[in-house]
C-alpha positions in Angstrom: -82.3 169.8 29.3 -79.2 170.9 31.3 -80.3 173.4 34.4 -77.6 175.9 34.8 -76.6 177.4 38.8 -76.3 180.8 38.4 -75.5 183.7 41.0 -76.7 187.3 40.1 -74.8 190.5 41.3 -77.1 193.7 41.1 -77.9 196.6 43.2 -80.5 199.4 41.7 -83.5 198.7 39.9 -81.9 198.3 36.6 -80.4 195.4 37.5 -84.3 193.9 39.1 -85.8 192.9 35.5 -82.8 190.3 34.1 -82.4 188.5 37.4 -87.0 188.5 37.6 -86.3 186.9 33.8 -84.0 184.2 34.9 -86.2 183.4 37.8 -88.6 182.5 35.6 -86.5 180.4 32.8 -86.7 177.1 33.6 -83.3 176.5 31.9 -81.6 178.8 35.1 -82.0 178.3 39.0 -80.6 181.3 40.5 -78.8 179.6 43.2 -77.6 183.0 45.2 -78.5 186.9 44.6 -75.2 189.2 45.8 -76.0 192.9 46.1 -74.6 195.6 47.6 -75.6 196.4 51.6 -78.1 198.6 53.0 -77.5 201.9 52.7 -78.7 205.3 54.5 -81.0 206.7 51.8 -83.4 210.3 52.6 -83.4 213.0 55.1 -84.4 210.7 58.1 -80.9 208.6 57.2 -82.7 205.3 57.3 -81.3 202.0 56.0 -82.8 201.2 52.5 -82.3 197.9 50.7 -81.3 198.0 47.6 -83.9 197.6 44.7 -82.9 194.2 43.8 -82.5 192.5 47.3 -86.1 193.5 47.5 -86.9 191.8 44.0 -84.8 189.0 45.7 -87.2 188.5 48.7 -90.4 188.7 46.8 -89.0 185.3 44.6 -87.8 184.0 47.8 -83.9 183.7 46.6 -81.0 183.6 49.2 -79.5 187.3 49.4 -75.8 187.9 50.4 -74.7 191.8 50.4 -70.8 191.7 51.1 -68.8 195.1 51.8 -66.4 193.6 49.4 -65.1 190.5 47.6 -61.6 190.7 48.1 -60.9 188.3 51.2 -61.6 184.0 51.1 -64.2 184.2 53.4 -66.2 186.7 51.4 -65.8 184.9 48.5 -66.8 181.6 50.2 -70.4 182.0 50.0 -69.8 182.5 46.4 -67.9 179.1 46.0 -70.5 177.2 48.0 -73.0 178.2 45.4 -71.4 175.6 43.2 -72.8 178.5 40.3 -71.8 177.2 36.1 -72.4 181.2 35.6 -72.2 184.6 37.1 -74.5 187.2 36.1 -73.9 190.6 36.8 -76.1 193.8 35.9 -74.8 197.2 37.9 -73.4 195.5 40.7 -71.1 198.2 41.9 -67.9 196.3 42.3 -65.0 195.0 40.0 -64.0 191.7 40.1 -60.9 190.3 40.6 -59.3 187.2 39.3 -60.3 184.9 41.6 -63.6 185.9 41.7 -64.0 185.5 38.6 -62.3 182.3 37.8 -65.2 180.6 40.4 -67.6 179.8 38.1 -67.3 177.5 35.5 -68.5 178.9 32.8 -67.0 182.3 33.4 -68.6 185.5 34.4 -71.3 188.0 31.9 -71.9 191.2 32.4 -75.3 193.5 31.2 -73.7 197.0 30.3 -75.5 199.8 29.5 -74.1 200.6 26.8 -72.2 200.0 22.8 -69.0 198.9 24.2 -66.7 200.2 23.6 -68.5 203.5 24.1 -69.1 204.6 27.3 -67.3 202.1 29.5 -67.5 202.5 33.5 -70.1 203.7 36.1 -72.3 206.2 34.4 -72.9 205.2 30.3 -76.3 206.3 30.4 -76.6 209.8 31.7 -73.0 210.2 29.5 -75.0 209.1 26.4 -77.9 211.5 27.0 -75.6 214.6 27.6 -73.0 213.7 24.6 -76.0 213.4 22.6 -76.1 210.1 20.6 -78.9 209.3 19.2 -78.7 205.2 19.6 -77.0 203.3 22.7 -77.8 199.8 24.0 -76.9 197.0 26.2 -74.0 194.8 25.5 -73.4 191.4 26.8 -69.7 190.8 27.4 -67.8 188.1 29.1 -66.1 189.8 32.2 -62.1 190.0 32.8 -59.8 192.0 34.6 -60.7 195.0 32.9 -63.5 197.5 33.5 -65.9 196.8 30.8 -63.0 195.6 28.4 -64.0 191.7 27.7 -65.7 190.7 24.5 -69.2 190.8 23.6 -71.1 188.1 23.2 -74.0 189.8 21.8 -75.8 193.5 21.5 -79.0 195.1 21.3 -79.7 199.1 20.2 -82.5 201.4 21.0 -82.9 205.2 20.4 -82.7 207.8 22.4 -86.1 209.8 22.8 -85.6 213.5 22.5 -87.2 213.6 25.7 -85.9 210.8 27.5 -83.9 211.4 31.1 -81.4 209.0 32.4 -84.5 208.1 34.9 -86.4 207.0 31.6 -84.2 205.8 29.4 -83.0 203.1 32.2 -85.7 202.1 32.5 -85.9 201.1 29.1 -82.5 199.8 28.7 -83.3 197.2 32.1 -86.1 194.9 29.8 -83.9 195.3 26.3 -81.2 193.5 28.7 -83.2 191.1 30.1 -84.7 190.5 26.7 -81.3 190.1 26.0 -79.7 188.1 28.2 -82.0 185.7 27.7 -81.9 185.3 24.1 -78.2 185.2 23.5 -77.0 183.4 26.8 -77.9 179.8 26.2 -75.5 180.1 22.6 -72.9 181.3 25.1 -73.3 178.4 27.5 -73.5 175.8 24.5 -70.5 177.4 22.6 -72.7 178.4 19.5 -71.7 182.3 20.1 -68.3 182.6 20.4 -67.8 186.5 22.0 -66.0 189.2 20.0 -63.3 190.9 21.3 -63.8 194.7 21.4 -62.2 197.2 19.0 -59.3 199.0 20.0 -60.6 202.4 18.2 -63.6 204.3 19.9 -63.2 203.6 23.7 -64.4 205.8 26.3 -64.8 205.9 30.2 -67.7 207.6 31.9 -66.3 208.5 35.2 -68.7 208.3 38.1 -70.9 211.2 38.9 -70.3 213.8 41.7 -73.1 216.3 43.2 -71.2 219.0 41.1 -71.7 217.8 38.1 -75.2 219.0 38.2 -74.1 222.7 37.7 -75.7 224.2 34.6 -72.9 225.6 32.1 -75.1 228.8 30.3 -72.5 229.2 28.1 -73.1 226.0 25.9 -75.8 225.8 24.0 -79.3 225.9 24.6 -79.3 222.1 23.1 -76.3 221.0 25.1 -78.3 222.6 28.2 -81.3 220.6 27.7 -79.5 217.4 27.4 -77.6 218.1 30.5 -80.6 218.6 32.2 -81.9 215.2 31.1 -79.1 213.7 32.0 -78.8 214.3 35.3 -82.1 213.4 36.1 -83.0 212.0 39.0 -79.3 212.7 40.3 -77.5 214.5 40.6 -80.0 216.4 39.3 -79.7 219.7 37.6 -79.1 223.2 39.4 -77.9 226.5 39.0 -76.8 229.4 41.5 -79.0 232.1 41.9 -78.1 234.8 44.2 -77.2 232.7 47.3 -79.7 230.2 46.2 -79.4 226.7 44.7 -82.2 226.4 42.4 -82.8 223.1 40.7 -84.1 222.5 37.3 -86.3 219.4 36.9 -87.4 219.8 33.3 -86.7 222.3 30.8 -87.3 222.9 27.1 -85.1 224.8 23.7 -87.2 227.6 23.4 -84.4 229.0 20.5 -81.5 228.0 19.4 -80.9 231.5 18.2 -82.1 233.8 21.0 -81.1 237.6 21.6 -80.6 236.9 26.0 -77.1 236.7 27.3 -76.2 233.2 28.8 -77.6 232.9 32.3 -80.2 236.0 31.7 -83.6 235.4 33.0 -86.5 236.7 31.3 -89.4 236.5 32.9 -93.4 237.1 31.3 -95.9 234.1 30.8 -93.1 232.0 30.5 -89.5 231.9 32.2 -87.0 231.6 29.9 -83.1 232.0 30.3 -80.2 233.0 27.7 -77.8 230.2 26.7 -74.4 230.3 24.9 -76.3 229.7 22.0 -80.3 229.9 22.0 -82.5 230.0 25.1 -84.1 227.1 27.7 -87.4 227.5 29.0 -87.7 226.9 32.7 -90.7 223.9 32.8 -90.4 222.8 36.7 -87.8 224.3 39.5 -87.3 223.8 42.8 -86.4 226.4 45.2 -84.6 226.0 48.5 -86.9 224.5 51.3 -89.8 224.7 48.8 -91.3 221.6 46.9 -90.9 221.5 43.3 -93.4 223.7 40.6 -94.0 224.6 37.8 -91.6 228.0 36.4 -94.2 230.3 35.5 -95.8 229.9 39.0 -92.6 230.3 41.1 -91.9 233.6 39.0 -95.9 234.7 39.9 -95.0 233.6 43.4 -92.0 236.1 43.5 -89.6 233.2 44.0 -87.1 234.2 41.3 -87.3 237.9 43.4 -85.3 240.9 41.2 -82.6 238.3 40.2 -81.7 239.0 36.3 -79.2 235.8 35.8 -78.0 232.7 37.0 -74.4 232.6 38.0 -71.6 231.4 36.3 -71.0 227.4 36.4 -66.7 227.2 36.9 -64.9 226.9 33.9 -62.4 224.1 34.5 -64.8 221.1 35.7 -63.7 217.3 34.3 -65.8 216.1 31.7 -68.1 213.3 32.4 -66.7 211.4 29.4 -63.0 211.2 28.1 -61.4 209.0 25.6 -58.5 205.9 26.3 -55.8 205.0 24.7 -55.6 201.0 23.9 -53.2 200.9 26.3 -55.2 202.7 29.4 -58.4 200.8 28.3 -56.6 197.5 29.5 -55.2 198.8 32.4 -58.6 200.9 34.3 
């Protein structure tokens, strides 16, 4: 049985299941593991290694964590792997041609999501807040284009009315690297041929800023809680209150018909707060300088002081998720 050279490219823990599976098929040898470098990670600024160049160094693989790929000599270490196949799984960087014409069987990518639905850097948090109720990972054969080559094979899972984007990746990590190693030996023997993605239904989810976490009251108390969800564990969700930032860790519908203006607190055994439609109940908060707790208690503790609402999230912020035209989805 033919032993295939492969080099993985992943940086957070997502990415740490599919390269542990391929470690241990005896039809792969992982030849070379490329993530992303160090970076300053926590309030002390300290370098921490990403979650799959630690994965790397427990199974003893070769690491290599480039700045970039764009020059010959960064690429070199790549060539000298002599790889058939490149696997990549959150990596953090696009390829170019001539990275990707190293290889000789091409390069596959593990996306979190239904391509074409939800193409870029964020597909699961945008799932959770758009509200679909089924995503996935899709296999596709990497080209020019962000997210844009065919698939070569896809798996579904619901979405848990509870799950965060913490939870749900989790999840969506072993249904790839159940995945990948089902479908990619059909690839490498030509028995799966990959599809090429439709035109109709594309979308990009743009990478995430720290903003993004700002609670809109004015949508509704089901919008509210999937935002919420989403941006867990970052950017993690907040709200202005007073001069304080106040983050919201977990919250509930309490109503989706609720007599409280949006942003209105109401506070008795339980803290609940008005929505554009509905009312959320306040499960766990953090206050400034404090460590998180439960709602009720902070409200016992005085922490939500005389304050009657939350502010007002700005009116004019980007979606996380827009649509392409055929034409753009070629061309990001």
């Amino acid at each position: 049985m033919s032993t295939y050279r492969v080099v993985y490219f992943g940086t957070p823990e997502y990415a740490v299941p599919a390269l542990r599976a391929l470690h241990s098929d005896s039809r792969f040898e992982v030849a070379l593991v490329v993530t992303q470098p160090d970076r300053p990670a926590g309030r002390g600024h300290k370098l921490v290694a990403p979650a799959v160049k630690t994965a790397a160094i427990e199974l003893a693989l070769p690491v290599y964590q480039p700045e970039s790929l764009r020059t010959p000599d960064a690429r070199q270490p790549l060539v000298d792997a002599n790889a058939d196949l490149f696997v990549v799984a959150a990596f953090g960087l696009i390829f170019g041609e001539k990275t990707l014409a190293i290889p000789r069987h091409g390069a596959v990518n593990l996306h979190a999501s239904l391509l074409p639905a939800y193409r870029g850097a964020n597909p699961i948090a945008a799932a959770i807040a758009s509200g679909e109720a089924v995503t996935g990972i899709s296999l596709m054969q990497m080209e020019r284009g962000l997210d844009s080559g065919p698939i070569i094979a896809a798996r579904s899972i619901e979405i848990a009315p509870s799950d965060t984007t913490s939870s749900l990746t989790e999840k969506l990590a072993k249904l790839g690297a159940s995945l990948l190693i089902d479908e990619i030996g059909g690839y490498l023997d030509g028995s799966i041929t990959p599809i090429p993605q439709p035109p109709a239904g594309v979308t990009l989810a743009r990478p995430m800023r720290k903003t993004d976490g700002e609670i809109d009251w004015q949508r509704s108390a089901v919008e509210i809680d999937r935002h919420i969800r989403a941006m867990w564990p970052w950017p993690r969700a907040w709200s202005r209150l007073g001069e304080a930032t106040v983050q919201i860790h977990v919250a509930h519908v309490f109503a989706q018909s609720f007599n409280l203006a949006p942003g209105e607190i109401q506070v008795d055994d339980r803290v609940l707060v008005g929505a554009g439609d509905g009312a959320i109940e306040l499960a766990r908060v953090q206050f400034p300088g404090k460590s998180a707790i439960d709602a009720a208690s902070a409200a016992r503790g005085g922490l939500f002081g005389k304050a009657t609402h939350f502010e007002p999230a700005p009116s004019d912020r980007e979606p996380l998720v827009q649509p392409l035209s055929v034409a753009d989805s070629t061309n990001v």
